[in-house]
N, CA, C and O atoms as a GROMACS GRO file, in nm:
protein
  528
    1UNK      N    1  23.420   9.980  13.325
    1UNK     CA    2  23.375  10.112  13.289
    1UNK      C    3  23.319  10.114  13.146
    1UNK      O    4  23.225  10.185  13.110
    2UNK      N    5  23.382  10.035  13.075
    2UNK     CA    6  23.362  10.047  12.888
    2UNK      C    7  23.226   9.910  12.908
    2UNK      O    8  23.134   9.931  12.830
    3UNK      N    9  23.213   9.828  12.966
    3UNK     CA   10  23.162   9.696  12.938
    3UNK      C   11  23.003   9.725  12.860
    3UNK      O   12  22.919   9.813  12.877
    4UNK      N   13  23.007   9.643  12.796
    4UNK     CA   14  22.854   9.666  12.712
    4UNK      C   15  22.873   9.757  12.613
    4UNK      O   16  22.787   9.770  12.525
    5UNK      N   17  22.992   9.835  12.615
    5UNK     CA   18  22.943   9.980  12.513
    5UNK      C   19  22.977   9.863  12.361
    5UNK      O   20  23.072   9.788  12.381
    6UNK      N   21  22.921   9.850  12.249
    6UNK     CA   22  22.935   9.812  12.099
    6UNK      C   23  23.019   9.938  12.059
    6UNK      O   24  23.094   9.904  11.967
    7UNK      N   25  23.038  10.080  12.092
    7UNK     CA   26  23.178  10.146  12.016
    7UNK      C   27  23.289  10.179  12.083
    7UNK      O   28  23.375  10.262  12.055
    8UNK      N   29  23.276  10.088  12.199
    8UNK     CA   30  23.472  10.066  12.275
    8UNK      C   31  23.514   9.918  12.248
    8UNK      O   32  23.449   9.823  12.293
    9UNK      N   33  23.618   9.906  12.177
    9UNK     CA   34  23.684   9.769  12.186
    9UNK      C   35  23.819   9.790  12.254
    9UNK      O   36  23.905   9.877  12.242
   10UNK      N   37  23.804   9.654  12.345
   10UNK     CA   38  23.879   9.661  12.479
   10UNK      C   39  23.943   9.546  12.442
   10UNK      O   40  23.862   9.458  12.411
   11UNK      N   41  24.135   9.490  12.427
   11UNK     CA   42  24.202   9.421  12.420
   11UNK      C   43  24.295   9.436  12.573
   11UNK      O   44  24.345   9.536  12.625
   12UNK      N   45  24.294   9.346  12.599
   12UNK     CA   46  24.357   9.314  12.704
   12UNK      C   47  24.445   9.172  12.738
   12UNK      O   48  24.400   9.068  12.785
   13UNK      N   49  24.570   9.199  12.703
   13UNK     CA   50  24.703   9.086  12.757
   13UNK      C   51  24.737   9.089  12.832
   13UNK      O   52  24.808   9.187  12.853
   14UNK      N   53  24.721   8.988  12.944
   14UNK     CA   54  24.737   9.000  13.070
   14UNK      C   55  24.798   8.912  13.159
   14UNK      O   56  24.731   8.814  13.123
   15UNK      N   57  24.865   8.870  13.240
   15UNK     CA   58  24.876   8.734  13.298
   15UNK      C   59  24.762   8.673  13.387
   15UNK      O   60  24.699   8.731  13.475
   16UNK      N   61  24.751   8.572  13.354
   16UNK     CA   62  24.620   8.452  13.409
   16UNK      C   63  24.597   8.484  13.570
   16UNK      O   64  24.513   8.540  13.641
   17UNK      N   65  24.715   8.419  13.583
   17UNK     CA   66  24.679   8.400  13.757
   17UNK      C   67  24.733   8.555  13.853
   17UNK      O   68  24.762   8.555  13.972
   18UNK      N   69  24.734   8.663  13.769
   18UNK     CA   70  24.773   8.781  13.822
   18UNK      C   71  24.641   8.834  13.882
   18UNK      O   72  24.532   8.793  13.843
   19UNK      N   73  24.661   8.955  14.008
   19UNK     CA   74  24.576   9.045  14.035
   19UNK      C   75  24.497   9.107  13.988
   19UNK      O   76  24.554   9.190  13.918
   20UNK      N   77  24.372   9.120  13.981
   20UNK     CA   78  24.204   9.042  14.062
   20UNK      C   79  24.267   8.946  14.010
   20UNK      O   80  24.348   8.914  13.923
   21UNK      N   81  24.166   8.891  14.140
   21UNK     CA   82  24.118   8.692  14.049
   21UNK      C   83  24.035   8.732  13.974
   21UNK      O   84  24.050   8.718  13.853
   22UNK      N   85  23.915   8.798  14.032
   22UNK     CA   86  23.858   8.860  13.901
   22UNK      C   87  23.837   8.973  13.808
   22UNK      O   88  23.780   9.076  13.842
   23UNK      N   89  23.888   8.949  13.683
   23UNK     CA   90  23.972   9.058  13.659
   23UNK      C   91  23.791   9.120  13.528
   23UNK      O   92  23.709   9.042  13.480
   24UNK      N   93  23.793   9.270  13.514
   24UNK     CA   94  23.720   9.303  13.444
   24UNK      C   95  23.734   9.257  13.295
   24UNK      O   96  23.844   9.254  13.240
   25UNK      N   97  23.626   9.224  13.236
   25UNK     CA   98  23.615   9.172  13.105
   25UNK      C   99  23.638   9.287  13.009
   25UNK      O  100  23.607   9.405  13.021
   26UNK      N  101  23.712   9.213  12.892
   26UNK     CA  102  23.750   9.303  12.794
   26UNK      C  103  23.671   9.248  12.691
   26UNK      O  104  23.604   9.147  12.712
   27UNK      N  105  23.674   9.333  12.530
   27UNK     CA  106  23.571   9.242  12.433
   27UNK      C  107  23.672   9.134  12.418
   27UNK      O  108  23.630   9.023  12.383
   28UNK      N  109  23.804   9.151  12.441
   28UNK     CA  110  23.919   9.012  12.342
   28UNK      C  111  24.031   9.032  12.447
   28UNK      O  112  24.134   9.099  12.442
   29UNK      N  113  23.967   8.931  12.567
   29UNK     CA  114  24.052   8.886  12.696
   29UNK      C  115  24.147   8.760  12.674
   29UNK      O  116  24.106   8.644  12.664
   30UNK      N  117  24.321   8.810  12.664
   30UNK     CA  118  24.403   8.727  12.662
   30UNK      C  119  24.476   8.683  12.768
   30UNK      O  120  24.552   8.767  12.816
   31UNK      N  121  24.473   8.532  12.840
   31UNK     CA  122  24.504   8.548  12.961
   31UNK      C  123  24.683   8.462  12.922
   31UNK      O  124  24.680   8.362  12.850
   32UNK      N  125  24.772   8.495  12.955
   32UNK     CA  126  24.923   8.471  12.972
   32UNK      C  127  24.932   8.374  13.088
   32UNK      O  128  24.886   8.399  13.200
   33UNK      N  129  24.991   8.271  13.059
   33UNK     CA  130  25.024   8.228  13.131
   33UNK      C  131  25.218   8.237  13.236
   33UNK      O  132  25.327   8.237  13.178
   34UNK      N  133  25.204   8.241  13.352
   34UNK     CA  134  25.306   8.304  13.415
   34UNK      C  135  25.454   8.235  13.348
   34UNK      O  136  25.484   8.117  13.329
   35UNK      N  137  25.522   8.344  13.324
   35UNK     CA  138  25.653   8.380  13.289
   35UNK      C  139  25.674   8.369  13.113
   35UNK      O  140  25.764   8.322  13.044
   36UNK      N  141  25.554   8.433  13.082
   36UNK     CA  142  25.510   8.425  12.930
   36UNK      C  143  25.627   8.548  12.895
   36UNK      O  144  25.644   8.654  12.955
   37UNK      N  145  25.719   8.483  12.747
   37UNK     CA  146  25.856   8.596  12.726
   37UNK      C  147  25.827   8.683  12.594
   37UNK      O  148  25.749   8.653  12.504
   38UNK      N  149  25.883   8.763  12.599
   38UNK     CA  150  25.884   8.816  12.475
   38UNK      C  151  25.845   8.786  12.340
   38UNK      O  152  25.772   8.856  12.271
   39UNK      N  153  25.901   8.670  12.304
   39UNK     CA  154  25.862   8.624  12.179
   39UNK      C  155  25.701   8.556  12.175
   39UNK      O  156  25.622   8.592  12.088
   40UNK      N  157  25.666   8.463  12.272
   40UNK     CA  158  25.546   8.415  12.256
   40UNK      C  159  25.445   8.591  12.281
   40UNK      O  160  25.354   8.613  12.201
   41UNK      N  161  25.475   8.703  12.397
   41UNK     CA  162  25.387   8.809  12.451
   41UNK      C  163  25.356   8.874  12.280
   41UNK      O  164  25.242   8.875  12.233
   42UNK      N  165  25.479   8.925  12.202
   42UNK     CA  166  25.525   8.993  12.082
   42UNK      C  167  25.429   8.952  12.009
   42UNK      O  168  25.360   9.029  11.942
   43UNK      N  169  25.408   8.794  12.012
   43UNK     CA  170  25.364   8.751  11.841
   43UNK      C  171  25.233   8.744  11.867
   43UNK      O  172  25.163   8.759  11.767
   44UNK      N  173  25.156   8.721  12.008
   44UNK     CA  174  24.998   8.698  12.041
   44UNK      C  175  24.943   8.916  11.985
   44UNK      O  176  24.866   8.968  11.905
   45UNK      N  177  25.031   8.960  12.076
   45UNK     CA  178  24.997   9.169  12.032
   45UNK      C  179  25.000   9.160  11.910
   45UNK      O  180  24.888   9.176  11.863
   46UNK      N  181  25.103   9.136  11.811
   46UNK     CA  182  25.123   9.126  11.654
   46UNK      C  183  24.978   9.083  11.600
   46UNK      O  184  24.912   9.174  11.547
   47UNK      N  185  24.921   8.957  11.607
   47UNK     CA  186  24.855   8.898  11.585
   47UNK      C  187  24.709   8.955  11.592
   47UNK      O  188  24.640   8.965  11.490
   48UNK      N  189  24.662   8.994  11.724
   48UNK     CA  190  24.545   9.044  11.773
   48UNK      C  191  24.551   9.153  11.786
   48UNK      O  192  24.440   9.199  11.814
   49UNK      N  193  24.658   9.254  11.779
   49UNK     CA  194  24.575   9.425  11.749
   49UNK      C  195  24.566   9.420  11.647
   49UNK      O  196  24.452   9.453  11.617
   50UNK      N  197  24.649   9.385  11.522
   50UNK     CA  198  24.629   9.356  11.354
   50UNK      C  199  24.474   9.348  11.329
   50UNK      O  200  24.394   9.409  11.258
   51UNK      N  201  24.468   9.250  11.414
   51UNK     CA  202  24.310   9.185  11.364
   51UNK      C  203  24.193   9.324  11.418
   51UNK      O  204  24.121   9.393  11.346
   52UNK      N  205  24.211   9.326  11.552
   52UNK     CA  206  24.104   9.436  11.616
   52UNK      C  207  24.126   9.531  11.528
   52UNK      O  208  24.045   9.532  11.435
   53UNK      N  209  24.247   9.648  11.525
   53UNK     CA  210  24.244   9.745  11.491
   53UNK      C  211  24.176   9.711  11.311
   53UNK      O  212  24.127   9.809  11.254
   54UNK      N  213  24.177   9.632  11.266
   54UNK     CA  214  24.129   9.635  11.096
   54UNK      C  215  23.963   9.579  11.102
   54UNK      O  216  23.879   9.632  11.030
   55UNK      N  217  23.941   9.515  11.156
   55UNK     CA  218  23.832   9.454  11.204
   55UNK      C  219  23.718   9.585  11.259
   55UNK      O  220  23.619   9.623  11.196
   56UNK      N  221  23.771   9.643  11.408
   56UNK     CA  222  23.735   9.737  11.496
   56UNK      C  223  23.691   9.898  11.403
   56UNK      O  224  23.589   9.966  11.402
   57UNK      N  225  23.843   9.914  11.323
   57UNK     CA  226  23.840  10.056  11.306
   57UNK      C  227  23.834  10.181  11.390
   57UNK      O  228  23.739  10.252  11.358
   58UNK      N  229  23.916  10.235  11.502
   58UNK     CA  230  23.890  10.307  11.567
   58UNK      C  231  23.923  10.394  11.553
   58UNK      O  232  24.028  10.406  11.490
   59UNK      N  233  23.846  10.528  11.610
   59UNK     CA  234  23.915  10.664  11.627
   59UNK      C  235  24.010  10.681  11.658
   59UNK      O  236  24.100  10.734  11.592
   60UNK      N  237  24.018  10.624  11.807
   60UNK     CA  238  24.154  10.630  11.938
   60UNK      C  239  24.230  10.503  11.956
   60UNK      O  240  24.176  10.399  11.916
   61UNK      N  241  24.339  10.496  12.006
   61UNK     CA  242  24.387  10.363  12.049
   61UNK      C  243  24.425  10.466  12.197
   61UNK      O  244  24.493  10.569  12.202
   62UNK      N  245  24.358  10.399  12.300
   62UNK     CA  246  24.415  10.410  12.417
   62UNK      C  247  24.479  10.264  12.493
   62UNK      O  248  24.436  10.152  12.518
   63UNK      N  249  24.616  10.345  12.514
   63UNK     CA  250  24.709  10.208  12.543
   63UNK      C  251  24.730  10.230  12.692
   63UNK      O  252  24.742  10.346  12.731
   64UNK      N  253  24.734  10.119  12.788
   64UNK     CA  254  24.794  10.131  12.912
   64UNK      C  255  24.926  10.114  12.931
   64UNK      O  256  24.925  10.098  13.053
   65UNK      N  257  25.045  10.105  12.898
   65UNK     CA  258  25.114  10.075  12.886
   65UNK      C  259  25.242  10.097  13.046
   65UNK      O  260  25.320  10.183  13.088
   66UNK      N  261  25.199   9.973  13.082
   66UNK     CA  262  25.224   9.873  13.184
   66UNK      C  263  25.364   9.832  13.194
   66UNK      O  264  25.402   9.773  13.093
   67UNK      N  265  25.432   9.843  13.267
   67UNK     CA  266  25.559   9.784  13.287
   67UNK      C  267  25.604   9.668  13.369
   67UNK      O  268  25.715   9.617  13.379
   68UNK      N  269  25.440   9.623  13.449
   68UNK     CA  270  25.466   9.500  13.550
   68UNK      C  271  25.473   9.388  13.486
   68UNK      O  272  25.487   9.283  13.550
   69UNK      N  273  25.465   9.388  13.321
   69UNK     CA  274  25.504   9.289  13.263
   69UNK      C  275  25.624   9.243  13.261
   69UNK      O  276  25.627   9.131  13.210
   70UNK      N  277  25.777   9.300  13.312
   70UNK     CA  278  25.890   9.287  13.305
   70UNK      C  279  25.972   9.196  13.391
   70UNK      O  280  26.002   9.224  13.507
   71UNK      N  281  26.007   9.088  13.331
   71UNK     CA  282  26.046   8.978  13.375
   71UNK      C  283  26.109   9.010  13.539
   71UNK      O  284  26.119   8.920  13.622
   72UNK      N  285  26.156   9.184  13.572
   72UNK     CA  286  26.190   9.183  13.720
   72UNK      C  287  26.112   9.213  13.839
   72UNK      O  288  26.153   9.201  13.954
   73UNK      N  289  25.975   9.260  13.795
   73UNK     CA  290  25.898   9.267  13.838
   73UNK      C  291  25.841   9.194  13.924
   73UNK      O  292  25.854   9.073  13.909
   74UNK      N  293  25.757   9.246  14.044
   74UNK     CA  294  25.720   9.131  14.201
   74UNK      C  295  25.640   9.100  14.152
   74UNK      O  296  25.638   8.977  14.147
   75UNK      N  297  25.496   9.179  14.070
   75UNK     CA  298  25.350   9.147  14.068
   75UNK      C  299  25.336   9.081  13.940
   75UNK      O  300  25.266   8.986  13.906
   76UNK      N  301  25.414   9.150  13.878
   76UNK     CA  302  25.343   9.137  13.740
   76UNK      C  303  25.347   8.978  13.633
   76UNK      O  304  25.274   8.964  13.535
   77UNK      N  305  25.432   8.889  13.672
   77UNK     CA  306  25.429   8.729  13.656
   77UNK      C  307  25.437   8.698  13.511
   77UNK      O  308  25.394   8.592  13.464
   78UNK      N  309  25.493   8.791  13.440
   78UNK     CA  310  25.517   8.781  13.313
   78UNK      C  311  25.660   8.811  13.273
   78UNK      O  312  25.732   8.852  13.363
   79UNK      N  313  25.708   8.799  13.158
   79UNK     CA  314  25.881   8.799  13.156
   79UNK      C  315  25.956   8.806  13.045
   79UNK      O  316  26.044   8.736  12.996
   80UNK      N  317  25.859   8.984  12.993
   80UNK     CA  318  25.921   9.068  12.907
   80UNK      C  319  26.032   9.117  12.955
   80UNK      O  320  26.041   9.159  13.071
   81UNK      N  321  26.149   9.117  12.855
   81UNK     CA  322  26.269   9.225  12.902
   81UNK      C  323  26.232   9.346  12.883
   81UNK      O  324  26.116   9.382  12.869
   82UNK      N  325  26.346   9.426  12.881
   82UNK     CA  326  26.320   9.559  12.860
   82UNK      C  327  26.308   9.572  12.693
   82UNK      O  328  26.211   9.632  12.646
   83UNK      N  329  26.404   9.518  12.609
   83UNK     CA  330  26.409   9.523  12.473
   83UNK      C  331  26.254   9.458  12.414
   83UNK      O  332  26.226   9.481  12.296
   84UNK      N  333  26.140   9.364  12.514
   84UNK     CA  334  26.041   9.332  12.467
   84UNK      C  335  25.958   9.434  12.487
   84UNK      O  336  25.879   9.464  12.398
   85UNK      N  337  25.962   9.508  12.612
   85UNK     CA  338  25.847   9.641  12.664
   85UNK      C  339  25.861   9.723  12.561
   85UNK      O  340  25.762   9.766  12.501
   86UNK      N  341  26.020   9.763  12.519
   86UNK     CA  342  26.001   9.862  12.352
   86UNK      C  343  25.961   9.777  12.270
   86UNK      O  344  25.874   9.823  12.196
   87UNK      N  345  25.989   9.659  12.249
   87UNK     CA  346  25.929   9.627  12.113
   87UNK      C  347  25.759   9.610  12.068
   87UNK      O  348  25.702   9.592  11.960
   88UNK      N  349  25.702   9.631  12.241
   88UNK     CA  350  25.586   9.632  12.240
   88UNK      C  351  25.490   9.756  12.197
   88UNK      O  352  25.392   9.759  12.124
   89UNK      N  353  25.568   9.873  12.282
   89UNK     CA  354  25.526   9.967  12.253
   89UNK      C  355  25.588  10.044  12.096
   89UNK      O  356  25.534  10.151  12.069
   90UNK      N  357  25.664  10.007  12.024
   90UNK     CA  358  25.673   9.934  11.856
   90UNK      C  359  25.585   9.923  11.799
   90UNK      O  360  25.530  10.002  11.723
   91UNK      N  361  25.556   9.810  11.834
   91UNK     CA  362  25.447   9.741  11.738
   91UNK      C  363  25.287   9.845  11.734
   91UNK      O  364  25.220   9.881  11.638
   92UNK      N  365  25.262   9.873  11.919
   92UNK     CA  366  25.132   9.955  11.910
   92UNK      C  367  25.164  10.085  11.816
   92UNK      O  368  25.089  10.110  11.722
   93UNK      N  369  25.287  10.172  11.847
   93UNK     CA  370  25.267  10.276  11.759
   93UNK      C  371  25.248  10.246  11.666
   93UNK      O  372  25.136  10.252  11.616
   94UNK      N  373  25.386  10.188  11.586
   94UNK     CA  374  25.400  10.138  11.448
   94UNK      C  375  25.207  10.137  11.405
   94UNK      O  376  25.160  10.235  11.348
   95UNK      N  377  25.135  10.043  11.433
   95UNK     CA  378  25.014  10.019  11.408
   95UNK      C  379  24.886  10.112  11.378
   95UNK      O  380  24.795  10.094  11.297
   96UNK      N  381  24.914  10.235  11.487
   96UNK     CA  382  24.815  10.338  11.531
   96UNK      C  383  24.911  10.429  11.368
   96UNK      O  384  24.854  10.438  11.259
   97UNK      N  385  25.033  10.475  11.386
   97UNK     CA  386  25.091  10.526  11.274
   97UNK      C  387  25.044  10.525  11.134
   97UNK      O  388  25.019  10.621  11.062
   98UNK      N  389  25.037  10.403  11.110
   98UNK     CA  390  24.993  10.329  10.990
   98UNK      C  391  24.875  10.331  10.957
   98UNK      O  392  24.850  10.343  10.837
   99UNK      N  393  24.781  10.321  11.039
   99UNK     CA  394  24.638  10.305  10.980
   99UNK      C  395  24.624  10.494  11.040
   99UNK      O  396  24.520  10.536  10.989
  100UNK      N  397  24.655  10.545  11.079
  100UNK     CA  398  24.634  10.708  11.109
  100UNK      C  399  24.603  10.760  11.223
  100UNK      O  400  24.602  10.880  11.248
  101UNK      N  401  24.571  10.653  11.311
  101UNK     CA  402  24.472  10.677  11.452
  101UNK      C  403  24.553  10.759  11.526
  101UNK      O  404  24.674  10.755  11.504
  102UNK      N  405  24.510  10.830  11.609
  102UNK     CA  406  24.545  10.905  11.748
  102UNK      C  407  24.594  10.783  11.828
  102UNK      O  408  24.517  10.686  11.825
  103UNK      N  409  24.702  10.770  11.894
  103UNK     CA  410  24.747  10.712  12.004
  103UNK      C  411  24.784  10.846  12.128
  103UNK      O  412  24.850  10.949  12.116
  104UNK      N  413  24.686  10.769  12.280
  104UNK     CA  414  24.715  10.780  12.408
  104UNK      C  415  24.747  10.701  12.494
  104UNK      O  416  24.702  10.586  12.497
  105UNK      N  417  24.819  10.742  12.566
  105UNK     CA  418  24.897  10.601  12.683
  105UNK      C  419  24.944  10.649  12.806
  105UNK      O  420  25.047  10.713  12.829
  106UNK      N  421  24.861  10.613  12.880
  106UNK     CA  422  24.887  10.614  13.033
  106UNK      C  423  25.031  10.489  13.103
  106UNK      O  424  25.051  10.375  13.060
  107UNK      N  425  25.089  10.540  13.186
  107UNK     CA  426  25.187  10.454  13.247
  107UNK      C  427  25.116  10.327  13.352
  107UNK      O  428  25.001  10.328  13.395
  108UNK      N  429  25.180  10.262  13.367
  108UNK     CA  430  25.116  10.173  13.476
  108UNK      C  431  25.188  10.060  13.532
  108UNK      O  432  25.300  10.041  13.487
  109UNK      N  433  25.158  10.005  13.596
  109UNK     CA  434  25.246   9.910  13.726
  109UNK      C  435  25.406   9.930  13.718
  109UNK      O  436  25.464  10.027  13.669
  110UNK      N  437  25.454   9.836  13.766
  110UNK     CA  438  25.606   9.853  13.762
  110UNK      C  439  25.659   9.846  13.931
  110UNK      O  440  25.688   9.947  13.996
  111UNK      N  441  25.662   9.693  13.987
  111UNK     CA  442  25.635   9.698  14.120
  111UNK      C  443  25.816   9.630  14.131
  111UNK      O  444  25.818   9.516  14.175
  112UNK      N  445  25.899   9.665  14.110
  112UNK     CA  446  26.025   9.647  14.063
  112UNK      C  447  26.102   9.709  14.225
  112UNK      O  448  26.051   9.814  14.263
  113UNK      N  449  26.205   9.657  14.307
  113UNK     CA  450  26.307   9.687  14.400
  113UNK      C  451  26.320   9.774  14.410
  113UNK      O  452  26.289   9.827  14.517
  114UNK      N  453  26.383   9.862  14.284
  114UNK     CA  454  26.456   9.985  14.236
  114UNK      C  455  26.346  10.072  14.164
  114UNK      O  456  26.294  10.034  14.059
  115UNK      N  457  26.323  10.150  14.203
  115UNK     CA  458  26.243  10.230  14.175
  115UNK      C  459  26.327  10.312  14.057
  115UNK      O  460  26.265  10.340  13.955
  116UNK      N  461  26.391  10.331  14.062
  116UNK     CA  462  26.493  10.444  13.985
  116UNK      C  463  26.458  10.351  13.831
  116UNK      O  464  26.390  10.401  13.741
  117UNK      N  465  26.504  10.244  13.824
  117UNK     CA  466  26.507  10.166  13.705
  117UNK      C  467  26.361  10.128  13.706
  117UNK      O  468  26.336  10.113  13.587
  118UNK      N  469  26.261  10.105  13.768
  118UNK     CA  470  26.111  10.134  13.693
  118UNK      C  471  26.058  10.251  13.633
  118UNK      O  472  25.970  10.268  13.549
  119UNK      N  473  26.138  10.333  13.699
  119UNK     CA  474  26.119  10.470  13.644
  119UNK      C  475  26.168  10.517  13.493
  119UNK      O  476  26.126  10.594  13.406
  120UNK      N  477  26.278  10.426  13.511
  120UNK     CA  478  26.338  10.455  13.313
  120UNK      C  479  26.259  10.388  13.265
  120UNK      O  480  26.187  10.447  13.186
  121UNK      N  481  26.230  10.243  13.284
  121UNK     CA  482  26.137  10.156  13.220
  121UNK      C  483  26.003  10.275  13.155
  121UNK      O  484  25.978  10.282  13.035
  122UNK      N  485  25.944  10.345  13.241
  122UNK     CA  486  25.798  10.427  13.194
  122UNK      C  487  25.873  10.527  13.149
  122UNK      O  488  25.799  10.572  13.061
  123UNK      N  489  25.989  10.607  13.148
  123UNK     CA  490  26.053  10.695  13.054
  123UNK      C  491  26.065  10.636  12.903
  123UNK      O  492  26.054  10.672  12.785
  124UNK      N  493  26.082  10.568  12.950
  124UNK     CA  494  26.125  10.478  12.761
  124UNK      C  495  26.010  10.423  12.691
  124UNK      O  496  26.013  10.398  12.571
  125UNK      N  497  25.896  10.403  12.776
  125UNK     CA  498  25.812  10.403  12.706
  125UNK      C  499  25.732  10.533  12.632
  125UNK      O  500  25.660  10.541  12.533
  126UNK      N  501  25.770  10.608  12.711
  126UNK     CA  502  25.696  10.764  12.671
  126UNK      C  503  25.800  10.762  12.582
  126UNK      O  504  25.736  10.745  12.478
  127UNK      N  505  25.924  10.768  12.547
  127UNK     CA  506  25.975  10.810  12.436
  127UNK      C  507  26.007  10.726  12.321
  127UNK      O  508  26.059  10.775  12.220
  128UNK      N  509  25.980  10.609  12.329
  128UNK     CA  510  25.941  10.462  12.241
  128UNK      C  511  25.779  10.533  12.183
  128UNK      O  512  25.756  10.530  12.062
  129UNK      N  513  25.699  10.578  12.256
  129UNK     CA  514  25.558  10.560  12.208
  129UNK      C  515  25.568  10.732  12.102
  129UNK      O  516  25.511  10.757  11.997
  130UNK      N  517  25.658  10.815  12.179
  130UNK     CA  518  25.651  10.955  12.103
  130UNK      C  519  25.737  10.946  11.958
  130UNK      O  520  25.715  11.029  11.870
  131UNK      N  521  25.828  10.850  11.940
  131UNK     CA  522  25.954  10.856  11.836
  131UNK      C  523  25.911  10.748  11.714
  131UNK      O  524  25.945  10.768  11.597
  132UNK      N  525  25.817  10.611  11.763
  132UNK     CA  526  25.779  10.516  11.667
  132UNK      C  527  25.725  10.569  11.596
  132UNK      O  528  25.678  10.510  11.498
   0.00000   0.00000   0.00000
């Protein structure tokens, strides 16, 4: 939808061999390799919104903020805990906070057994992303 535009910058961390095979291009496509944890997911986001957001300069940060990253997850092939999904959505506020930007964030995947506990998972992010 954004592709080609020069005033949307599109970051995207994702797992490699996850759903599409082919997956839409972002300007700064990071592909994870499966059962990528917290600490390596933490320090690549640390690293590369730092850079975009100072680099980029944006109005908005629109975040997807995804929960099929969670190590219990069927689809999602990556293997954040729960204490990494907040620390993720951490770091994005923390970031948007700091330099002044508007942060928005849509919920997303979370293909988890228990529905009840994917459901706190995207609660806690709405209140991780409202309280940082």
């Amino acid at each position: 939808m954004t592709a080609g535009r020069g005033d949307i910058f599109t970051l995207s961390l994702h797992a490699e061999k996850n759903f599409p095979t082919r997956k839409a291009r972002s300007i700064l496509d990071i592909a994870l390799p499966d059962l990528t944890d917290d600490t390596v997911y933490l320090d690549i986001l640390k690293r590369t919104l730092t850079g975009a957001l100072d680099d980029f300069r944006p109005d908005l940060i629109l975040l997807q903020a995804s929960v099929d990253a969670h190590v219990d997850d069927r689809l999602g092939r990556l293997a954040l805990t729960d204490a990494g999904l907040v620390e993720r959505d951490e770091i994005v506020s923390h970031a948007a906070r700091q330099r002044s930007i508007p942060l928005a964030s849509t919920l997303g995947g979370g293909y988890g057994a228990d529905r009840d506990v994917v459901a706190r998972r995207h609660a806690r992010s709405i209140l991780t992303l409202g309280s940082s």
